[in-house]
Every structure is written in structure tokens, then in C-alpha cells.
N, C-alpha and C positions, 0 to 999 in steps of 0.2 A: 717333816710333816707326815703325821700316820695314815693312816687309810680312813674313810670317811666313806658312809654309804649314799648312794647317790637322794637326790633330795626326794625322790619320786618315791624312793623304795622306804617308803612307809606307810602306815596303818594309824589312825588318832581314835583312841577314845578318850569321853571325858564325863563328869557329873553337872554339866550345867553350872559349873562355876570356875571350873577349873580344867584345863586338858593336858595328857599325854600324849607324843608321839613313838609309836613302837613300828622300829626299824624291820626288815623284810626279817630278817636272824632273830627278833624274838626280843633284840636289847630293846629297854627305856633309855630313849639317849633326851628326851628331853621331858620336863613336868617342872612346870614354877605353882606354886600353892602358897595359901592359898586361895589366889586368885588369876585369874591368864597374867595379870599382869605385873607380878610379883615376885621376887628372885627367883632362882629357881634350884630344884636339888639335884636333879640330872638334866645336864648340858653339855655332854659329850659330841652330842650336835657340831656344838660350837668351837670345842677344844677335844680330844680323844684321851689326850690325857688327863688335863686337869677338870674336866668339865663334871664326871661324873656320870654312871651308868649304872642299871640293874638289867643283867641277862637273864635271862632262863631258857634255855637250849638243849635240843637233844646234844647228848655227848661222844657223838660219833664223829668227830673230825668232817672230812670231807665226804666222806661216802653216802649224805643222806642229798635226798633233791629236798628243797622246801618251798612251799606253796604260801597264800595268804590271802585270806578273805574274810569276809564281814559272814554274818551269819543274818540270810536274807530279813533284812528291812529292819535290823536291827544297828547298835551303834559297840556291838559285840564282833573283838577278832581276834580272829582263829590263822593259828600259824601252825603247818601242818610238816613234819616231818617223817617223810618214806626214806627207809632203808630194808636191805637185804634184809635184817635182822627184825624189824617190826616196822610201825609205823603209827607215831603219835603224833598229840598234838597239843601246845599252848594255848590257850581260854584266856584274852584278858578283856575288862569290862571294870568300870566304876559304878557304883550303884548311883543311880540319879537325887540329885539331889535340890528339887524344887522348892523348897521353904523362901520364904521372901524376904528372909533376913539374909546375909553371909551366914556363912560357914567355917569354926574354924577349922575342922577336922574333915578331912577326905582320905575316903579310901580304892587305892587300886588292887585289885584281884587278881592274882596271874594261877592262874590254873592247870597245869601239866595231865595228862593221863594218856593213856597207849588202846588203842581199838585192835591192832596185832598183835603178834607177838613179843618182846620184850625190847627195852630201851633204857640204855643210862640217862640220866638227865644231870645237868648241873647250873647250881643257881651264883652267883656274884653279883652282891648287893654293894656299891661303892657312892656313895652321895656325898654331893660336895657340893656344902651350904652358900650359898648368897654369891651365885655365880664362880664360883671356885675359890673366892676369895677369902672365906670363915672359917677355922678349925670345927670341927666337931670332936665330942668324948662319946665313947661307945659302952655301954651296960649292959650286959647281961641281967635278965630279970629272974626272979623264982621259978615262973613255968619253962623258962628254956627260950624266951623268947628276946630279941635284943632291941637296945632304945638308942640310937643316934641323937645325941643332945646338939644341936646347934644355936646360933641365936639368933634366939624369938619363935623359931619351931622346931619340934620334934618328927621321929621319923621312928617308927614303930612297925617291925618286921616280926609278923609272927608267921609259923609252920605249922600245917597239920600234922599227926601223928603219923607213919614212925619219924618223919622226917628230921634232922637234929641239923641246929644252925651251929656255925664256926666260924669263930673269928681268927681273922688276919690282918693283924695290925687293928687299926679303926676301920677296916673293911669286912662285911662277912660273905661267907660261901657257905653252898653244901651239895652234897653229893647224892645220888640213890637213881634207885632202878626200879621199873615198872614195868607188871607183865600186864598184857590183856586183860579190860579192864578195871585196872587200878586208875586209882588217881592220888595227886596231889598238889595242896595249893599254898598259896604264898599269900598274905595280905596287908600292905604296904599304906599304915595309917598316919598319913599327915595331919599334924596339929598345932594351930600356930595360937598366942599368945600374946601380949603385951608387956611392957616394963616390968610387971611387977612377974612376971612368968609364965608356965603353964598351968594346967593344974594341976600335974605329976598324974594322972591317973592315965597310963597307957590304953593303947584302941580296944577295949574290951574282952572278955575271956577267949579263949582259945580258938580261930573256928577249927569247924569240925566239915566231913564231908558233906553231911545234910545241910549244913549252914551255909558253904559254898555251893551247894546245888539253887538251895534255894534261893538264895542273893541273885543267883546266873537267872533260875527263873521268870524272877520279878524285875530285873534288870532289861530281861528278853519281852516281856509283856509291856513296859513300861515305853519303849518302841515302840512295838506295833503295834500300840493303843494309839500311841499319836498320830502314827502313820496312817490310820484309817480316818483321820479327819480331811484326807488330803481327797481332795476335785479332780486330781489330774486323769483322766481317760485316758493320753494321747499313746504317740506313737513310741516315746521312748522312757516308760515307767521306769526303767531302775535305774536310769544314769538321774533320770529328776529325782527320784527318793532318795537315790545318796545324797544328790545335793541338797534336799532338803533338810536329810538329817543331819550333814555336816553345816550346815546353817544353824540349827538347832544347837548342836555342839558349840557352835561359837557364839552364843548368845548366853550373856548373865543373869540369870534366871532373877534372882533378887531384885535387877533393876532395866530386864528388859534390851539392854544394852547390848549388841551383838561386836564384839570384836573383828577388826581387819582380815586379821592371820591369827594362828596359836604361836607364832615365835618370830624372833627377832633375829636381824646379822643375819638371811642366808640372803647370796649375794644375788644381783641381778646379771652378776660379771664374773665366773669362775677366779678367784685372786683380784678383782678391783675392789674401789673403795662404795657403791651403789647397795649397801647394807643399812637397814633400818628396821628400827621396831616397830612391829605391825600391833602390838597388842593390845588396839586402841582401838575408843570409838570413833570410826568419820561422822561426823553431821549425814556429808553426801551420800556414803555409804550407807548407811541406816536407813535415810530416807529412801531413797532409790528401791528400799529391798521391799516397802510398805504394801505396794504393789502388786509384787510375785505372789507376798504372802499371802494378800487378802484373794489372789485369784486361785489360790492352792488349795484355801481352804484354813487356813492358819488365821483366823482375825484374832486370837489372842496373842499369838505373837504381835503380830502390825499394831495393834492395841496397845500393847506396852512397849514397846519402842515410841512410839506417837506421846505417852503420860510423859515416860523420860527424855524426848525433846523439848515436852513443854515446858516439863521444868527445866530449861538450859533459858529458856526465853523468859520462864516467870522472875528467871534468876536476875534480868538485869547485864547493864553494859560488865564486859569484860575489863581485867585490869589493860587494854590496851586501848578501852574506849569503845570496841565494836561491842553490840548484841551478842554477837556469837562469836565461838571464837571454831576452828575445822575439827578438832576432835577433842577427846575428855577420856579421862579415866572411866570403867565401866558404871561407878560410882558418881559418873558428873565430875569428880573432884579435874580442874582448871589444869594444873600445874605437873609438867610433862617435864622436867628438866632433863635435856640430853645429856649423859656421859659418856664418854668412853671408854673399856673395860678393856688397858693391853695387857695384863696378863693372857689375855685368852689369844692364840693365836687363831681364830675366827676358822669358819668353815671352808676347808681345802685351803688354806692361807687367805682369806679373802678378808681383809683387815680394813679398818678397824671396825671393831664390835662397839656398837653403839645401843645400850638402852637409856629409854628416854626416847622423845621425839620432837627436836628444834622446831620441825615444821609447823606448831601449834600456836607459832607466836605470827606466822604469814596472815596477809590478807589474800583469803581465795571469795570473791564476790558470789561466786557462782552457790555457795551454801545455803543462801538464802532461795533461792529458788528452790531449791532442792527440801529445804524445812519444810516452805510454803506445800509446796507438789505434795507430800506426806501430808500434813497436815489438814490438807483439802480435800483426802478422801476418808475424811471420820466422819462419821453423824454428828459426831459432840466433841469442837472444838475448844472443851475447858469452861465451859461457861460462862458468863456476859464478863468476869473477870480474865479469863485464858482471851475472851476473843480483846480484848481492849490492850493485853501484852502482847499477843499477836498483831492488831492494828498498828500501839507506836514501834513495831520493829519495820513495819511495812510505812511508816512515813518516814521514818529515820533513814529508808532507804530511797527515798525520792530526793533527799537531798547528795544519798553519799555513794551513787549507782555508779555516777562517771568519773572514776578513777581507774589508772594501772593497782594490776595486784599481781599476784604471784603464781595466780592459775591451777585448773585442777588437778596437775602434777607436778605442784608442788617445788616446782625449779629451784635451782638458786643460784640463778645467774641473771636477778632484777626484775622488777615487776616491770610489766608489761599492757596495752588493753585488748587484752587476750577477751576472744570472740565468743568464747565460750562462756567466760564469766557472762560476758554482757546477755548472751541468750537466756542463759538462767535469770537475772533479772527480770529481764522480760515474765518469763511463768511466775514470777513472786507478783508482780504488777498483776497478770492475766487473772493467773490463779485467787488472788484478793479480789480482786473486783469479782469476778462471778460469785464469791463467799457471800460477801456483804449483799449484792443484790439478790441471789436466790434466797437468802437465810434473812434478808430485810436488816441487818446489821450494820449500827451507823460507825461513819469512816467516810474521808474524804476522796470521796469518790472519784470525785472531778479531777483531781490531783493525783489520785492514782494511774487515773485512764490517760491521762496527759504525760507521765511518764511512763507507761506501758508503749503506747506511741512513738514517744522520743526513743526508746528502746531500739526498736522495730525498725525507725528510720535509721539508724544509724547504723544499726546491724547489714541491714542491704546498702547503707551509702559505704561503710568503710571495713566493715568484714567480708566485703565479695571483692574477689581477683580479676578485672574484665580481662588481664592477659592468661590467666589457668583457667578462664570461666570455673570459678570453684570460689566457693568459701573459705578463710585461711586464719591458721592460727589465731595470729592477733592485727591489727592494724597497721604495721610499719613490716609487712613482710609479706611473701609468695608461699608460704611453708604451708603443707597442710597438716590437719590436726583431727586424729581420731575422733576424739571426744563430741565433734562434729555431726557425727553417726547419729548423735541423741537428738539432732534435729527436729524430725519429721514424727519421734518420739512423744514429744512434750506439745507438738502443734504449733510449732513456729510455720510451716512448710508442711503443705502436704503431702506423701509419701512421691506420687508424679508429679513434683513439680519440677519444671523445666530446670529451674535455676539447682534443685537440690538431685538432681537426675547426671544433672552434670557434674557437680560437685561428688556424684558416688563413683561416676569415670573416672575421675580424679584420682578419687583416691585407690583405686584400680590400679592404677598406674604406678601411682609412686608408693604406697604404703601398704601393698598387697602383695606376699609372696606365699603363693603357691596355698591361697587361702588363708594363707597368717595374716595377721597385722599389726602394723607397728603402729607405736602413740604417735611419731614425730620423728623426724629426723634431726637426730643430735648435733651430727655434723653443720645441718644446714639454719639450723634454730639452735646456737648452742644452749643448755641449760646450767653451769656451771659448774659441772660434776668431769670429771674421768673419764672414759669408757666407753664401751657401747653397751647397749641391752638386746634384751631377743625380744621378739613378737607378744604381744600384750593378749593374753588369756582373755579379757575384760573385752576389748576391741574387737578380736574375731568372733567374739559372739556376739555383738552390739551389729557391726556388720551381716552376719545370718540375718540378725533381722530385719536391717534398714532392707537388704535385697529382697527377702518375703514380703514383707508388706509395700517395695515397689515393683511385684508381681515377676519378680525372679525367682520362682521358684525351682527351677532344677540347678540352678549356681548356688541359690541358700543349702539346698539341704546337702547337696553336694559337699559343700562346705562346712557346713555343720556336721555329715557324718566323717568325715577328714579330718573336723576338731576333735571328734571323739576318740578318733584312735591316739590320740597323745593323752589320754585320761591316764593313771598309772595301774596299776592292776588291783586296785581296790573301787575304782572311779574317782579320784580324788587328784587335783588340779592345784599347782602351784600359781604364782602370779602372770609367769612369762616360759616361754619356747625356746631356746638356745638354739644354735644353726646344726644341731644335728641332731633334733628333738627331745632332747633330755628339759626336765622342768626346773627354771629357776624362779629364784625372790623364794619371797615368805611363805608358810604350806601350812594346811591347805589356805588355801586363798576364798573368803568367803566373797568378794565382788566380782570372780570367776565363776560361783559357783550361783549365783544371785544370772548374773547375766546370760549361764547356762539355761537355765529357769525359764526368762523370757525369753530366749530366743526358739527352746522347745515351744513354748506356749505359741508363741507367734506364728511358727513353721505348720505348727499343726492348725491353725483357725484359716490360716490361708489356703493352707493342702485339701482342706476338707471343703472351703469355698469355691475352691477349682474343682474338685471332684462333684460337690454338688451342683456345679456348672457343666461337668462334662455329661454327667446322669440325667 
């Protein structure tokens, strides 16, 4: 097994359709085009040898320190190398690309130049089509520039002047040096195609250094235009701007759709088998985010995510029979088929690599709440047509509330009548009834209110523990359950209430370490899986906030600024905490970055309520 860089130590840009990860040293170890959720051409990530990579690094061995940041409020990064000898730095950045069709062409920029004195630099371009799995033919073209032919897309590497590319084998490199500054850039144009092919006409003429400045320009404006729609005042502006912008990065500009993660297979478990593809849309996740976005100041985001849920509802039962089914391709398209890919031997051995995502075919109840919640803060629900697909998804569920499912993580170790789901139900009931009668929308009302009800009761009869005085996973067990946090959230309970006061000791006790927090205890709830996992990103911010808004404020922000120091060195948050702080799962993690969001928001409306109490 070779060396693999830790999962933290990376940097993501992307164009709104598509995303890279670039490692702390400068490589592209991962980029599927062209769409997040589509083979990919580097995934060295996943495999070091066969996966596929593009470096570009200073070429001084060990002797330089390197650094890596974003170029403030931008989705531009900057990988900076000091040495004795000078001190440059790599540029990379995708030009955005917001059209609201697909795209088949994308392009990545990697940009070298030296601010000191002089520096070698060296480039190694090695892609390896359809997850390591596809031959590619390599071509040199007329102007000096080379074409990776694979199937179904191409890979088009061109250099600015003097710079000259070289091949090795079906790999290319090249070599050169820069004083003070010079520059030089790299521009890595994906093009994908259908059966009948591409269109053979490679990524357009030559660039040039003006052309690369200016692309950087517009790239760099095209950020902090968006970022200025953003509300946030509070206390902790750049950790929320990153994550706003890496939220923006993970969203499909075309159809609104915000993806999970940008990649698949990193493990929950250093070498276990808790590896899955993230590069999907959650129902839950999406919804959940409507929220953030619309208090940030983003209603065209919240706005098109809201269109592309409704078209999942206008669409009609799924082939399993439900409404809905927990995620979709960014496209809507249903059909997730998991595989497993051994050639690859998976990140740090952590086997097996699965793209695709089985979990699409579970029943998780709780989505429906979650659609409903999103969908209950637009002015315009679709029209008297969106609201009457929205209605029979809300009677369908008064007859099919009370079953076991499979719960919001996804288990697979049997459905269960996990407590959570049934809460969400409830806000699907709540949330419809207040629609219908504020908005005078006909629906049976009576019948809704009657099952919102039986919700409720049952939730306090058979989701509360009188021996933990706590809330608890699901109905045949003492275990408690994260996800629980969202309680006092959604207005089942309000934030002092006795019963959900206790239930936050609780989880103090057993799911809280040292400010972390875990989903669940595997051992004691097992979920069918291997392994253990670490402390749940999502959770210890869900918790900042249950404790702000039940007037714990110096254990929230405490907490919350504790969470922050496990950010990585860009601000950017995998899914989970390992026991010796290093970041696993999927990266970045956008319901980490979603629940960062509100727990700022939160910390700050309380903080400033208490001060304008103390004042």
C-alpha cells in the first residue's frame, strides 16, 4: 500500500457542475467529469497507483515548506511553496460554469509563477479513464498540445508558451523554471460525448498568459459577486463563507441539486469496510439546507433546489411504490445501482470501493418530513397543480406513517420504528396543515390533523425511555440517537422542555465526548456493518445548537469554537472525527458544512439576545 495523503490535507475547486480535489502538494488526485457523479479521470485518492493523478509542484525535493489557501472569499487555491532558493506558487480554479443546460466540456487551470527568486517546477499528467478501469491513446496535436482519447471523454492538456509537454508512455510530463515574476499555466479540458463520439475539435486555441489572467479574474469576481448576496453579520464570517461556498461548489447548477460529498470510498474506518458514494442527492439533505440558504441570503439557491424536489413529487410513485425514493442522481434520474470496483485497492487499504449507492432502494420515513419542511418555506408551492402532487403525497402518508424503516442512517442491519423517522412525519402532518389553512388550500384536513396527532402521541408514548428519562433511537431499545437533536428544531418540543432537557443530559452522557458527538452507539444498537466510526461532524453542530437555544450558552460556543479547530487548513470538514482528530468519510462534506451554518446562525441570535439582556 503506498502513501496516501491524509483526507484533510486538501483543497476543492470546481465549476458548478463538476469538482476537483487538490491535495496539500499540488496533485489532482481526484475529478470525475463530466458531472460529480461520473467516472472519474483522477482517483489516486482511491488507488495511488492505478487511480490516476496530475501534479504540478515545485521541484525541489524536500527543502521547500508548503502552505495552502483559498484566495479570500473566493473558490480559488493557492498552493504556495518557500524555499531557500525562491518562493512560488500554484493557481488552480475552474471557470464557473452556470448555464442550465449540462456541460460537456470543463476546464481546470493550474497555474505556476514565482513572486522570488527562481524555482523548477514539474508537471505529471497521468489520467486513468472510467475509474482505472479503461485504456486510453495519447496524441500529440499540431500546436504541441496532447489529447488523451478514452471512452466517451477526452482529456485535452494544453501549455503556455515556452513551456513544451512530453510524453511517457501514455503519460505526459514536463519540466521548466521560473524567475520572479514569470508564470506559467496548464489547462486540463474535459469533454465528454456520446456513442456516436466527440466532436474531435480539442479545448480551443492555445492559452496564453492574458487569457489565464483573465479567466483567474472572472473566476475571482464570479465569487465575490455571489458572496456579497450573503446576510451573515455574525460572529464567525469566514468559517460561514467557506462553507457557503463550498455548499455552492456542491450544488448542480443545471438542476439545483446539491450533492452529499464530491467523492466516494473514503472510509469512515481507516482499512474497514463503511466506504460509500456520496455523490448524490439526499432528499433530507437538500431540504434541511433550504433554510440556511434562505437566512444567508441565497433564495436562488433554496429556489432551485425547492423546483428540483418538486419535480421528484410531480414525478409520481417510485419503482418500489413509495413517492419518493432518499436520494437521486443530480439529474433526478432514480437508478443508483451500487458496484464494487476491486481493482482499486481503496483509500489506505480501506476496501471495498463502492460506486453507486444501495441505500436508494431503503425505506427512510423521515424524507417526507424533511420535503414537506423545505417546501413550506416558498411563497409558491408549484401552483394549484404542484400543491394537489404535494397534497396526495401528504395523504399517501397518513395511511403508510406507521411502519419500520431503515432510518436516517441508513443502517443495514433491518428496519426498525426508529423515532426519528416518526418525528419527521409528524412536521409533514404539521407543516401541511398550517399550508392548506393559511394559503386556504383544499385537503383533508381533518385527516391530516388526526394523523399529526397520532404522531405525537406516540412519539411521547413509545419514543421516550422513563428508565434514561431520554428519547431513544427507536421503540424496542434504551440507545440514544443523535438525530434526536433536531427535536426542538422543527417544534415538536420546545427548546426548555423538561422532557427534551433531559433527553440533552442524556445525551451528554453517553454520546458526547470531549464536545464530539457520536450518531449512535454501534455496539449497543448494532447497524449491520463492521467497525466503528468516529464523532459525526453533522451532530456536534446539530448539538451547538440544541444547547444555544436551550440557553447554554457558554457550553455551545465553547463547543462550537472546539468544533472549529478540527476544520482542516482551508476550513473545509469531512463527515466524521477519528480518535485522534484527523477527518474521515466523504470530503468535503456538505451536511457538515450546511449544519455549521446553523449552528453559527443560531449561537449568534442567542449571543446577541443575551447581550441585549445584559445591556
Amino acid at each position: 500500500m503506498s502513501d496516501y495523503p491524509a483526507i484533510a490535507d486538501h483543497g476543492i475547486v470546481g465549476d458548478l457542475q463538476t469538482a476537483a480535489l487538490i491535495a496539500a502538494d499540488s496533485t489532482v488526485d481526484w475529478w470525475c467529469t463530466p458531472r460529480f457523479d461520473s467516472p472519474s479521470l483522477f482517483a489516486s485518492l482511491l488507488d495511488s497507483d492505478r487511480g490516476g493523478y496530475c501534479r504540478l509542484r515545485a521541484d525541489i525535493g524536500d527543502d521547500a515548506t508548503v502552505r495552502q489557501l483559498y484566495l479570500p472569499d473566493t473558490a480559488v487555491l493557492i498552493t504556495r511553496f518557500m524555499a531557500p532558493g525562491g518562493v512560488g506558487e500554484v493557481v488552480d480554479f475552474m471557470p464557473p460554469d452556470t448555464s442550465p443546460t449540462p456541460s460537456a466540456r470543463h476546464r481546470l487551470v493550474r497555474a505556476a509563477r514565482v513572486v522570488r527568486g527562481s524555482l523548477p517546477f514539474e508537471l505529471v499528467c497521468r489520467p486513468r479513464f472510467d475509474y482505472g478501469r479503461a485504456p486510453h491513446d495519447l496524441h500529440r496535436l499540431d500546436d504541441g498540445s496532447v489529447l488523451f482519447r478514452g471512452p466517451g471523454t477526452d482529456l485535452h492538456v494544453q501549455a503556455t508558451a515556452p513551456v513544451e509537454l512530453h510524453e511517457e508512455g501514455t503519460d505526459v510530463h514536463a519540466r521548466f523554471t521560473l524567475n520572479a515574476g514569470e508564470r506559467a499555466a496548464f489547462v486540463l479540458t474535459s469533454e465528454s460525448g456520446g456513442p456516436a463520439g466527440l466532436s474531435g475539435r480539442p479545448g480551443g486555441p492555445l492559452p496564453t498568459a492574458d487569457t489565464v489572467l483573465a479567466d483567474f479574474e472572472e473566476c475571482s469576481a464570479f465569487w465575490r459577486n455571489w458572496l456579497r448576496s450573503s446576510r451573515y453579520r455574525g460572529r464567525w464570517h469566514e468559517m460561514v463563507a467557506r462553507s457557503a461556498i463550498t455548499l455552492k461548489l456542491l450544488t448542480y447548477a443545471p438542476t439545483g441539486a446539491p450533492v452529499a460529498a464530491a467523492t466516494m470510498g473514503l472510509p469512515e474506518q481507516i482499512g474497514g469496510e463503511r466506504n460509500w458514494d456520496y455523490r448524490y442527492t439526499w432528499v433530507r439533505d437538500g431540504s434541511l439546507s433550504v433554510r440556511a440558504l434562505i437566512d444567508l441570503g441565497f433564495t436562488a439557491e433554496a429556489d432551485a433546489f425547492r423546483r428540483w424536489l418538486r419535480a421528484r413529487l410531480d414525478a409520481g410513485a417510485t419503482e418500489s411504490g413509495e413517492p419518493l425514493q432518499i436520494m437521486y442522481r443530480v439529474d433526478g434520474e432514480p437508478h443508483l445501482t451500487e458496484e464494487t470496483l476491486p481493482h482499486l485497492e481503496g483509500y489506505r487499504g480501506s476496501a471495498p470501493v463502492r460506486a453507486g449507492n444501495a441505500a436508494a432502494d431503503q425505506i427512510q420515513l423521515d424524507i417526507y418530513g424533511e420535503a414537506v419542511y423545505a417546501i413550506a418555506q416558498a411563497e409558491d408551492i408549484g401552483g394549484i397543480r404542484g400543491w394537489q402532487a404535494f397534497a396526495d403525497v401528504v395523504d399517501w402518508l397518513t395511511d403508510h406513517w406507521d411502519r419500520p424503516d431503515e432510518g436516517i442512517w441508513e443502517t443495514r442491519g433491518g428496519r426498525q420504528n426508529f423515532t426519528y423517522s416518526r418525528l419527521m412525519t409528524w412536521v409533514a402532518f404539521d407543516r401541511a396543515v398550517r399550508i392548506a389553512t393559511a394559503r386556504s388550500r383544499p385537503g383533508d384536513i381533518a385527516r391530516w390533523q388526526e394523523a399529526r396527532d397520532a404522531v405525537f402521541r406516540q412519539v411521547i408514548d413509545r419514543g421516550w425511555s422513563a428508565e434514561r428519562r431520554a428519547f431513544v433511537q427507536h421503540y424496542d431499545t434504551d440507545v440514544l440517537d443523535a438525530s434526536l437533536l433536531l427535536m426542538p428544531k422543527v417544534g415538536f418540543l420546545t427548546p426548555n422542555d423538561p422532557d427534551w432537557l433531559s433527553t440533552l443530559d442524556a445525551m451528554d452522557t453517553e454520546l458526547v465526548s470531549d464536545s464530539l458527538v457520536y450518531r449512535y452507539d454501534p455496539a449497543a444498537s448494532p447497524d449491520g456493518l463492521r467497525g466503528s466510526e468516529g464523532t459525526f461532524n453533522l451532530c456536534t453542530f446539530l448539538y451547538v445548537e440544541a444547547l444555544a437555544r436551550a440557553g447554554r450558552l457558554e457550553q455551545a460556543r465553547y463547543a462550537f469554537d472546539k468544533m472549529l479547530t478540527y476544520a482542516n487548513h482551508v476550513g473545509l470538514f469531512a463527515e466524521e472525527i477519528g480518535p485522534s482528530g484527523e477527518q474521515l468519510g466523504n470530503f468535503p462534506q456538505a451536511f457538515t458544512h450546511l449544519s455549521l451554518i446553523d449552528a453559527a446562525l443560531a449561537l449568534d441570535e442567542e449571543l446577541d439576545r443575551a447581550e441585549g439582556r445584559s445591556g
